[in-house]
N, C-alpha and C positions, 0 to 999 in steps of 0.2 A: 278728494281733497281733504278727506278727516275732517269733514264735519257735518255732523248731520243738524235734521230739524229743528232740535230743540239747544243747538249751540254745542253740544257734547262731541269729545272727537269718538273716535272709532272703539277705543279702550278704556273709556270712563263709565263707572257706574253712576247713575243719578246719586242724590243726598238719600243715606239709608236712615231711617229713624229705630234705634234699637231701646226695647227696655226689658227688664226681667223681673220677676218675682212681683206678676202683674196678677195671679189668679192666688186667690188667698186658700182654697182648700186641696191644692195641690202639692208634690214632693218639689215642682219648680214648673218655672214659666216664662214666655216671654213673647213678644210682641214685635213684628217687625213691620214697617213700614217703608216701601220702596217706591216712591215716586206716588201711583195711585193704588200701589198692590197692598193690602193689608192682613198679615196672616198673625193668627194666635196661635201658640201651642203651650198645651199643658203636659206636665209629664209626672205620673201616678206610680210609686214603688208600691207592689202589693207582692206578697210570700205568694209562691207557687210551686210547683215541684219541676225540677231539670229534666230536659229534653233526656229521652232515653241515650242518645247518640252521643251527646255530651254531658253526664252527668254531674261535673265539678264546677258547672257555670248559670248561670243565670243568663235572660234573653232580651231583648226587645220586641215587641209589638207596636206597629204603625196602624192608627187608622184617621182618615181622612176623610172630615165632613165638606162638603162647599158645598156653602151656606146658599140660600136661594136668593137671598137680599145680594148677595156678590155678584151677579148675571143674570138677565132672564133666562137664558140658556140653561141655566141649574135648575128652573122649578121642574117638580114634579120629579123624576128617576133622570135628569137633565145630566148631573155633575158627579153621576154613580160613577159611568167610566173615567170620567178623569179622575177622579177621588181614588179608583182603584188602581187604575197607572201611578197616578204620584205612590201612594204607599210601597207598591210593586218596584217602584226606581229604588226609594227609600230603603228596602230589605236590600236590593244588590249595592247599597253603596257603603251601607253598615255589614255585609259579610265579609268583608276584608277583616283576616282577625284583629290586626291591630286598631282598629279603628274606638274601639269602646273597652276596657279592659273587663271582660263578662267573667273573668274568674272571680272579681271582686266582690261578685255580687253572688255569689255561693255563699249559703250558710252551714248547710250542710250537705256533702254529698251527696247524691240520688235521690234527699228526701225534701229538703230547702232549699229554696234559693229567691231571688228576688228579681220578681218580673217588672219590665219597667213599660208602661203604657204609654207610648208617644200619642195623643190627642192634637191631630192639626185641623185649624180649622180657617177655614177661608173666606174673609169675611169681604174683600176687596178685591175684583180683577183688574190689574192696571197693566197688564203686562209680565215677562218673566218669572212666573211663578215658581218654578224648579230653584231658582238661586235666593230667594226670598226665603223660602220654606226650609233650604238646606241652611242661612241664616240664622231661622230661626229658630230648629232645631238645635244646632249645639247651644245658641245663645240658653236655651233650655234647659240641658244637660248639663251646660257650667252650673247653672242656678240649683240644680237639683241636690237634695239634699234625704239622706238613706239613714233612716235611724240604725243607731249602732243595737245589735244584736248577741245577747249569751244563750249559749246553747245549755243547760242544766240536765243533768241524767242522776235519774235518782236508782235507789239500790236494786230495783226490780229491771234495770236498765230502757225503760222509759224516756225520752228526751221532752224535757218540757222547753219553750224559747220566749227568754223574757227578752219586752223592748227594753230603750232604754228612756226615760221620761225627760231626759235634759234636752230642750232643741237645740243645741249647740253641740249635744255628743252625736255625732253623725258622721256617716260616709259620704266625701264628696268625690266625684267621678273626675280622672284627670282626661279630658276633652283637648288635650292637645294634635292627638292624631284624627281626631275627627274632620274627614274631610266637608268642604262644602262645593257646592255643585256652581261648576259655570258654565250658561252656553251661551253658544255662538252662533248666532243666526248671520244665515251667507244673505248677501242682498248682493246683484250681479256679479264682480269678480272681485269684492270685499266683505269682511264677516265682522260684524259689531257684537261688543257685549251689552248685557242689560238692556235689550229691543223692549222698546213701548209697544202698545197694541197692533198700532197703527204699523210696526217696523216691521213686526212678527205679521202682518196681513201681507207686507212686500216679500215677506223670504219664503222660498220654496224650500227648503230644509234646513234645519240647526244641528249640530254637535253638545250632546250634554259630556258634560267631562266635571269626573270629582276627584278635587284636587286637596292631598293634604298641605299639612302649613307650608312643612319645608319642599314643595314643589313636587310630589309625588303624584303622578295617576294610579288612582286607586279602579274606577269603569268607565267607561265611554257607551254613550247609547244616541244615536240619531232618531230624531223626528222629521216628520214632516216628511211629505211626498215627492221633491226634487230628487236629484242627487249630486252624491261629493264625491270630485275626484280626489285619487290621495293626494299632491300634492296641496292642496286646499285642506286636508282633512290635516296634514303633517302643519301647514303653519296655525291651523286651531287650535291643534295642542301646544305647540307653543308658545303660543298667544294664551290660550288657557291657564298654562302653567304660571306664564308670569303674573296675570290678571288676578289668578287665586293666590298667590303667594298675599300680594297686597292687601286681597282680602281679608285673609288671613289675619294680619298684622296689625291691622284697621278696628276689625272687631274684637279680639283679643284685647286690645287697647280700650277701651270703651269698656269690656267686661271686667278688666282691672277694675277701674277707675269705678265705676258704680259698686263695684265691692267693696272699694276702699271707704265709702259713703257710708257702711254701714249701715243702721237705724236712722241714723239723721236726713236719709236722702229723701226728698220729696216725689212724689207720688202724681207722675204726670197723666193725660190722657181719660179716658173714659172709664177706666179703671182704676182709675186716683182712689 
């Protein structure tokens, strides 16, 4: 009947709480809050040297704490494998090339370039972690901000690489094709998005699907131990696609708007 538990029909996300530029000694940051799930992420530009296989780009790096205070199930080596699953989703959903413009972050062929450290960290389990985290990541990437860089070569042919001291001369990263992940968790012979714990304890298998703005599948990965027939698996993507478009649209809007805020915007949450 399109409704479940908590009053939501089948294709609504609960109220997201979004913020950025929450951790003060990082390149960008940001915070997301999805019903009970609460993730941070930091993101770290530090000079590195280019993958031999692509020499002209720069890369990303995921790594993924959950925090022990988020589950008892995390203490101790608890939330090792999930922490390495998520990061491992995270690598296949940013290898699409379009998804992060990595040439931008070349400084210099073969020798510079500029790695950028995704730091997620989980501080809340409340459900749907994968769409939270994918959230909070671009949310991150918009914020991020890549001091601008001169390469200098003096007569001996030496390259020396001055930063540049103004926080306002800076590279920011265009995050428009950055997709964000939806899934779909099947519950009998209907699939909900953004399942509570409780939803995710009913469903024997979900569809991850990362969907850019303008409605593209970028990878698809199932969990969970049931199974999907295609017809089911054909209307998740659909369902996905238009679920993420909104999403999309939704956050974008909100990332405007706190940028338009500049300096003046107040400083909510525990990291006020």
């Amino acid at each position: 009947e399109d409704l479940r538990v908590d009053g939501r029909g089948c294709e609504d996300y609960r109220c997201a709480e979004v913020e950025t530029d929450v951790v003060s000694n990082t390149s960008g940051s940001a915070r997301v809050k999805l019903g009970h799930t609460d993730i941070l992420v930091g993101v770290k530009a530090e000079m590195g040297t280019p993958k031999l296989e692509k020499p002209d780009e720069g890369y990303l790096e995921f790594f993924v704490d959950c925090s022990a205070n988020a589950t008892p199930e995390f203490e101790g080596r608890g939330g090792e494998e999930l922490g390495t699953e998520i990061a491992n989703t995270l690598y296949r959903v940013f290898s699409s090339e379009n998804s992060v413009d990595l040439k931008s972050l070349c400084i210099n062929p073969r020798e510079h370039c500029w790695v950028l450290y995704v730091d997620v960290l989980l501080l809340e389990c409340g459900g749907n972690l994968f769409d939270a985290i994918s959230i909070a990541v671009k949310a991150a990437l918009f914020n991020t901000r890549i001091p601008k860089v001169r390469v200098l070569e003096d007569e001996e042919g030496s390259k020396e690489i001055e930063l540049s001291d103004d926080p306002y001369d800076c590279i920011r990263l265009n995050v428009d094709d950055v997709p964000c992940i939806v899934t779909l968790s099947k519950i009998g012979y209907r699939h909900v998005v953004d399942a509570t714990l409780q939803e995710e304890a009913c469903s024997l298998a979900s569809l991850l699907i990362s969907v850019t703005s303008k409605g593209a599948l970028t990878s698809m990965k199932k969990v969970g131990k049931g199974s999907l027939d295609p017809e089911s698996i054909f209307e998740m993507m659909e369902t996905g696609k238009r679920v993420g478009k909104s999403l999309h649209i939704a956050l974008q809007k909100i990332l405007d708007e706190e940028e338009s805020l500049g300096t003046s915007r107040q400083k909510v949450g525990f990291l006020g």
